[in-house]
C-alpha positions as a printed Julia matrix, in Angstrom:
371×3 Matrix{Float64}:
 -55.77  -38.58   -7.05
 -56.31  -34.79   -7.49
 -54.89  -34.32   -4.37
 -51.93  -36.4    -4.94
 -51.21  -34.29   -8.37
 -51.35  -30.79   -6.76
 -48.63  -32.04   -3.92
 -46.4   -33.42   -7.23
 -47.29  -30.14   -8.61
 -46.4   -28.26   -5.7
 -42.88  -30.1    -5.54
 -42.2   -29.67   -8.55
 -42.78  -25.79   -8.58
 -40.63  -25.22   -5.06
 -38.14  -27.39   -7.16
 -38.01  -25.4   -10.12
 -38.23  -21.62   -8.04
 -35.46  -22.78   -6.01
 -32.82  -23.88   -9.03
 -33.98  -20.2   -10.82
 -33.02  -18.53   -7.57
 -29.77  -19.91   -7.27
 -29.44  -19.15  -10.82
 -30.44  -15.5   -10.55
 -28.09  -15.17   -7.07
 -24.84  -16.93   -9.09
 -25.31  -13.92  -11.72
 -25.77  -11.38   -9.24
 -22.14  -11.8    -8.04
 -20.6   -12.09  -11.78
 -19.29   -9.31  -13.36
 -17.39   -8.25  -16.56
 -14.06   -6.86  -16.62
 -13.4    -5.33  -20.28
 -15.2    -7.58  -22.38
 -13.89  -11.38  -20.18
 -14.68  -13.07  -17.84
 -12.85  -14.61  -14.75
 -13.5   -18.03  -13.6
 -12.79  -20.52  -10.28
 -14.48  -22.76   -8.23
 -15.42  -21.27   -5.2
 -16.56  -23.26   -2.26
 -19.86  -23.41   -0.93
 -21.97  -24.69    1.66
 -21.53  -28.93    1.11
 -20.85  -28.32   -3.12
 -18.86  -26.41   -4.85
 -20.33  -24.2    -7.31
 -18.3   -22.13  -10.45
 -18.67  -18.47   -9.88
 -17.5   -15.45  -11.36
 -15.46  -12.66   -9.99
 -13.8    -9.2   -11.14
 -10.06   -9.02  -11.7
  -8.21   -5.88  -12.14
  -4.75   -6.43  -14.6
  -1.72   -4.37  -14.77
   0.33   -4.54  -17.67
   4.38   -3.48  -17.57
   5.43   -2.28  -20.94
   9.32   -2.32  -21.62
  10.42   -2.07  -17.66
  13.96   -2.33  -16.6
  15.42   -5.06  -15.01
  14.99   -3.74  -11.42
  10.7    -3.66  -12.29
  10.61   -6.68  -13.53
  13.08   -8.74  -10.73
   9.73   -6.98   -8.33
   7.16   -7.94  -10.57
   8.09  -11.4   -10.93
   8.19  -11.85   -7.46
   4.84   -9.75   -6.67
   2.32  -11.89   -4.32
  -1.16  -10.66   -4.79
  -2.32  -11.93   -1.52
  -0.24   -9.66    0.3
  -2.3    -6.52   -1.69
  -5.41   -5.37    0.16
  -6.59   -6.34   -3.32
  -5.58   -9.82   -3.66
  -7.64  -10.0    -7.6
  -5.43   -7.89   -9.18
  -2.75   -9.66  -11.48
   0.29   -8.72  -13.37
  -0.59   -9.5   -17.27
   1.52   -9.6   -20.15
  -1.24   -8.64  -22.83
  -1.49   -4.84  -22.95
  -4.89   -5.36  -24.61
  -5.89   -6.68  -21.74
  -4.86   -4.05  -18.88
  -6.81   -1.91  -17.41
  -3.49   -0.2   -16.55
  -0.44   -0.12  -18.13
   2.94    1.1   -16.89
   4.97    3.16  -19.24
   8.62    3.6   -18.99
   9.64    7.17  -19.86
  12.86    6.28  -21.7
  11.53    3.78  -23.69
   8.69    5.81  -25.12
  11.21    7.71  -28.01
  12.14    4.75  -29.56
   8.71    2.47  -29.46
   5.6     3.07  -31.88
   2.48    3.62  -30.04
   0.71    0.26  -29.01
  -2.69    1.06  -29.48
  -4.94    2.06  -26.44
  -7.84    0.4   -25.44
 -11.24    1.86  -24.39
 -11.17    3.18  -20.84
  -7.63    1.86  -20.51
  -5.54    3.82  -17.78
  -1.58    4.6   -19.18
   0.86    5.41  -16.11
   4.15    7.01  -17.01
   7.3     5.66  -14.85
  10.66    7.31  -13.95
  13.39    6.99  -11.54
  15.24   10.31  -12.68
  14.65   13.45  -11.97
  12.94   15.91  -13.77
  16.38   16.83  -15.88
  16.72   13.71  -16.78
  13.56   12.12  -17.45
  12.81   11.91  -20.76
   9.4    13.95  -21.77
   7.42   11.71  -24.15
   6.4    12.18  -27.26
   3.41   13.64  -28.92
   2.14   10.35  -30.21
   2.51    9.07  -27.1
   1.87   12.17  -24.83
  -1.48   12.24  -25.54
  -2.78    8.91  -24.46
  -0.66    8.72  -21.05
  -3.4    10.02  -17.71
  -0.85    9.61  -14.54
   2.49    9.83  -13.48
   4.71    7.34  -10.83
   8.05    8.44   -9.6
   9.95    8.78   -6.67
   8.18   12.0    -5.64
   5.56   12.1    -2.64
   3.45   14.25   -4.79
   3.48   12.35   -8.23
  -0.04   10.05   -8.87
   1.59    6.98   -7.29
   4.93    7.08   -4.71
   7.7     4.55   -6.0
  10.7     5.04   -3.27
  12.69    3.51   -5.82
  15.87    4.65   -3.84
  13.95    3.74   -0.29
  13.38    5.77    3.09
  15.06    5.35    5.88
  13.76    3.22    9.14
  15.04    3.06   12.77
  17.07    0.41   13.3
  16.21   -2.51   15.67
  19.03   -2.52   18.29
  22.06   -3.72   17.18
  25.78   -3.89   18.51
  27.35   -0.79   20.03
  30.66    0.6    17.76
  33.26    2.15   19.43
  32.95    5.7    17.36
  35.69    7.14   19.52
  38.65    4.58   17.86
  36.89    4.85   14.29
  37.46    8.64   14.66
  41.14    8.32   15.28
  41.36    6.45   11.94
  40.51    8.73    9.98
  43.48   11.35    8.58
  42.03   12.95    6.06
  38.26   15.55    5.63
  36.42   14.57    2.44
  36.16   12.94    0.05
  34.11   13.25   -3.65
  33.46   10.66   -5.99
  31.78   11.15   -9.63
  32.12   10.24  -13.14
  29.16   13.13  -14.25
  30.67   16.58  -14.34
  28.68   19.09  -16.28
  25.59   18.74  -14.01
  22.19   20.76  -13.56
  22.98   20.96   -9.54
  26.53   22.42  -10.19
  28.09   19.9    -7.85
  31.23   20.11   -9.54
  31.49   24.32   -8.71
  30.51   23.81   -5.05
  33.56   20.97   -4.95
  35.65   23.31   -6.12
  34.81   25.94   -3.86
  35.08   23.89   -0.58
  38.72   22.52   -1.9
  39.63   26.63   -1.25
  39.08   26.17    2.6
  39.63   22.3     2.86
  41.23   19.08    1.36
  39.28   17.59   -0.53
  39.74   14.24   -2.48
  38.14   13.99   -5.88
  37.62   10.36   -7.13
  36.67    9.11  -10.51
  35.98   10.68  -14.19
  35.57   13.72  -12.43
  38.65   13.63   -9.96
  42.28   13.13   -9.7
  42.62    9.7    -8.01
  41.01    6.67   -8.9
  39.84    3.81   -7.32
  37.5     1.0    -8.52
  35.87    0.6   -11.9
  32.27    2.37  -11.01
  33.56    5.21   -9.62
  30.24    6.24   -8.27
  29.25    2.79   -6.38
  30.77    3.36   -3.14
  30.89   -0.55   -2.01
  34.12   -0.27   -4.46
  35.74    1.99   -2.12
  34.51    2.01    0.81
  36.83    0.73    2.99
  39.23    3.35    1.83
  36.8     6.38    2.18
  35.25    5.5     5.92
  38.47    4.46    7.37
  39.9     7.8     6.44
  37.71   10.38    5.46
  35.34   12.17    8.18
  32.77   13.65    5.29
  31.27   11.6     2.17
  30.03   14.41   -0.34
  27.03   12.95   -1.23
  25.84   15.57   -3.73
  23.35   14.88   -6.59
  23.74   15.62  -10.33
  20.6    18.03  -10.0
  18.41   19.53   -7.2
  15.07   18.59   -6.74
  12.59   18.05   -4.36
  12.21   14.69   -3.01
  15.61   13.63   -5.32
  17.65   11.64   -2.58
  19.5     8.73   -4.46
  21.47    5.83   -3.51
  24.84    8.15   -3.09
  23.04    8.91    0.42
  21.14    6.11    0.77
  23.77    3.47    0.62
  25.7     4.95    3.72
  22.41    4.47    5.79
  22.18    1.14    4.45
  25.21   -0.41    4.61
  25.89    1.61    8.36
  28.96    3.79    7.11
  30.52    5.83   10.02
  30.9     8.54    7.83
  29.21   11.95    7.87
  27.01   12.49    4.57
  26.95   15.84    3.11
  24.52   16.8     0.93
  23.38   19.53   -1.64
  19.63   19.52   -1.06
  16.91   19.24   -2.11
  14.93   21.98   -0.27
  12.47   19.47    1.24
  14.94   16.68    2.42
  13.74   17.64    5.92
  10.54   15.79    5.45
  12.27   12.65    5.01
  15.51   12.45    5.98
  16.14   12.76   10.06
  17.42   16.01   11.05
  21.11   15.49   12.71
  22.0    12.39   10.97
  23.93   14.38    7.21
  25.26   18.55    7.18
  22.85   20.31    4.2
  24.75   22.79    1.95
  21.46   24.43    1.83
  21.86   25.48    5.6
  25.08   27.7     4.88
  25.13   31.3     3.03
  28.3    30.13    0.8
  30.61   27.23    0.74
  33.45   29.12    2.78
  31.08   28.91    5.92
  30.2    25.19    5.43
  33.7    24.59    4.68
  33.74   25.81    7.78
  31.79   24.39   10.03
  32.78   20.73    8.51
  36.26   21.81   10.03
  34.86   22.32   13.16
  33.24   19.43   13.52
  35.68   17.58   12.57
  37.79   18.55   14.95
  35.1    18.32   17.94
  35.5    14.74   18.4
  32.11   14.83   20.71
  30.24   16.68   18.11
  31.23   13.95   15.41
  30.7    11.02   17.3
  27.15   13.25   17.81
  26.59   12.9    14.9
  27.59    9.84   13.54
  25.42    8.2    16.55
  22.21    9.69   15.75
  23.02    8.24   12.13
  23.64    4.69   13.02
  20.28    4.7    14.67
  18.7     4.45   10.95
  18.74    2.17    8.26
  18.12    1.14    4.63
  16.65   -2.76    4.17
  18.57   -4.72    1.73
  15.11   -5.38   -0.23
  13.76   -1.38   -0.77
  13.49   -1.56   -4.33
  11.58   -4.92   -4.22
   9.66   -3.35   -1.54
   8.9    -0.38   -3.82
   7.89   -2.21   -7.24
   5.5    -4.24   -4.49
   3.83   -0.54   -3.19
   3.43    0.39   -6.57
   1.46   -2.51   -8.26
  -0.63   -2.65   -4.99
  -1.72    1.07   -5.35
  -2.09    0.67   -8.85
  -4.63   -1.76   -7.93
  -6.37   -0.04   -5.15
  -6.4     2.7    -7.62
  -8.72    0.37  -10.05
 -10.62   -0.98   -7.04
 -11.79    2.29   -5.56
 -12.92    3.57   -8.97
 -14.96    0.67   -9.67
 -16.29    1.31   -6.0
 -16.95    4.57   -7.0
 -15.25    5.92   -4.09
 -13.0     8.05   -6.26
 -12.98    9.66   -9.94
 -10.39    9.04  -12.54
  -7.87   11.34  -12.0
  -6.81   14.32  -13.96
  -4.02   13.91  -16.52
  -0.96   14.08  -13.49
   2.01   12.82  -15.2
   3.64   16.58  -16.47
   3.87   17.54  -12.9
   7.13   14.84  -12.97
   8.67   16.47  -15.75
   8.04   20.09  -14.7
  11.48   20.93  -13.11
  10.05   24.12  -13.48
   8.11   24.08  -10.5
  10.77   20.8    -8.83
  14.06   22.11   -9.19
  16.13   24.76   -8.19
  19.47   25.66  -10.14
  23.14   25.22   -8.75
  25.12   28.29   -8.12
């Protein structure tokens, strides 16, 4: 009998050890994200056992409708960090997104304990709108369209090679077109002094001014080109595709949209001084490249009336392209990083950064004036 009771015992302890161990091992692999926790059923070897695992959440506070078309469609599974979620309760975040032209007209939602605020713009420093005090202090990063801002949002895309496609006859398209540029705007007091460089060029070449700021008309948004652009590459041989300011890494959709939707058109453009490092060389004529507009006036002459050196040009162009989906594409690239972000400080692989976000508001240091 006393051997019988010290095998029951024995059973009974290797019983016992073994349900603490599992225990201790299912609590090893929990973990607390501010204050809750996350739940699902994992599987296991033959059962199924309820673990816990850490989430990241990233909150969008008062985005426009472009943000949140991309965030409603955001799949976390294609994220190298597939528990990270988009939430709706700022109190829960352990980001949140802050749109820079909402900020004036919102009181402060209050901040939570090692909470991370992100400001967000599209514009340029000009034109995005510096926050206020009471919400100044609070805000850590920045996200814009700039390479060097905290996170990269190509809001307005980058241009890809283009898969082979159909060959265009460039030499007939040339032969359409009658006329040398053409301008279309509806701002005309701008930072970038677009307006004084049109003016100048129209002394050593026509030049057709569309919209608010012009003398013919065509279309109700005179500055989306899909309006008019049947009219403008048929006849024109330059698009002046200049922006309302000039700053580095501010390319917009007046360029953009000829890449995407394949206009054989020549782009000209005033800047920015770093448009090299993302645009392809040969494929748009840079003001910045000429001493004064005489000479680029020019040398758009010239090459418009070198039908080689047009057709040049207008080939290496059509070898690039825009995707339909950039800005979807964009929103996708920013909640990702925002998440790798959150995932490599908990790894302790980096630090919080440094307040960044004045750096997109310092066109100071971004922008150059118009002459």
């Amino acid at each position: 009998m006393a051997e019988l009771r010290k095998i029951r015992w024995g059973l009974f302890t290797a019983i016992f050890l073994s349900i603490s161990f599992s225990s201790i091992a299912i609590l090893s692999n929990s973990y607390l994200l501010r204050g809750h926790f996350i739940w699902y059923t994992a599987p296991q070897p033959k059962i199924d056992q309820q673990q816990k695992i850490l989430t990241f959440r990233i909150a969008w506070y008062h985005q426009n409708s472009e943000i949140h078309y991309g965030i409603s469609k955001y799949d976390p599974t294609k994220c190298d960090v597939p528990n990270c979620l988009v939430e709706q309760n700022t109190t829960l975040a352990d980001i949140v997104v802050l749109r820079h032209s909402d900020l004036p007209y919102s009181s402060p939602i209050e901040k939570e304990r090692n909470q991370i605020w992100v400001l967000h713009t599209g514009e340029c420093p000009h034109h995005t709108i510096r926050p206020p005090s009471k919400w100044a202090k609070h805000i850590d990063l920045g996200a814009s369209y700039m390479e060097q801002s905290d996170f990269f949002v190509p809001i307005y895309g980058r241009v890809k090679l283009r898969k082979a496609g159909t060959t265009r006859n460039f030499t007939r398209i040339l032969k359409s077109k009658r006329k040398d540029a053409v301008w279309v705007s509806s701002h005309c007091n701008t930072h970038g002094k677009r307006e004084n460089l049109v003016k100048e060029l129209a002394k050593y070449m026509n030049v057709d001014t569309y919209g608010t700021c012009g003398k013919k008309k065509c279309g109700k948004q005179y500055d989306d080109l899909k309006k008019c652009a049947e009219t403008f590459v048929q006849d024109y041989k330059f698009y002046f595709a200049f922006e309302n300011s000039i700053c580095d890494n501010y390319t917009t959709e007046k360029l953009y949209s000829l890449f995407r939707d394949r206009a054989p058109i020549i782009p000209v453009i005033n800047g920015p001084r770093d448009v090299r490092k993302y645009l392809p060389e040969g494929t748009y004529i840079n003001r910045f490249d000429f001493a004064s507009p005489k000479l680029l006036a020019e040398e758009l002459k010239r090459i418009g009336n070198n039908e080689s050196e047009y057709i040049r040009i207008l080939q290496e162009k059509d070898k690039y392209t825009l995707s339909d989906d950039f800005q979807l594409k964009a929103v996708y690239k920013f909640q990702c990083d925002l998440c790798k972000y959150l995932r490599n400080i908990h790894n302790g692989e980096v630090k919080k950064k440094a307040k960044g976000w004045q750096q997109i508001v310092d066109e100071g240091q971004l922008c150059v004036p118009g002459k």
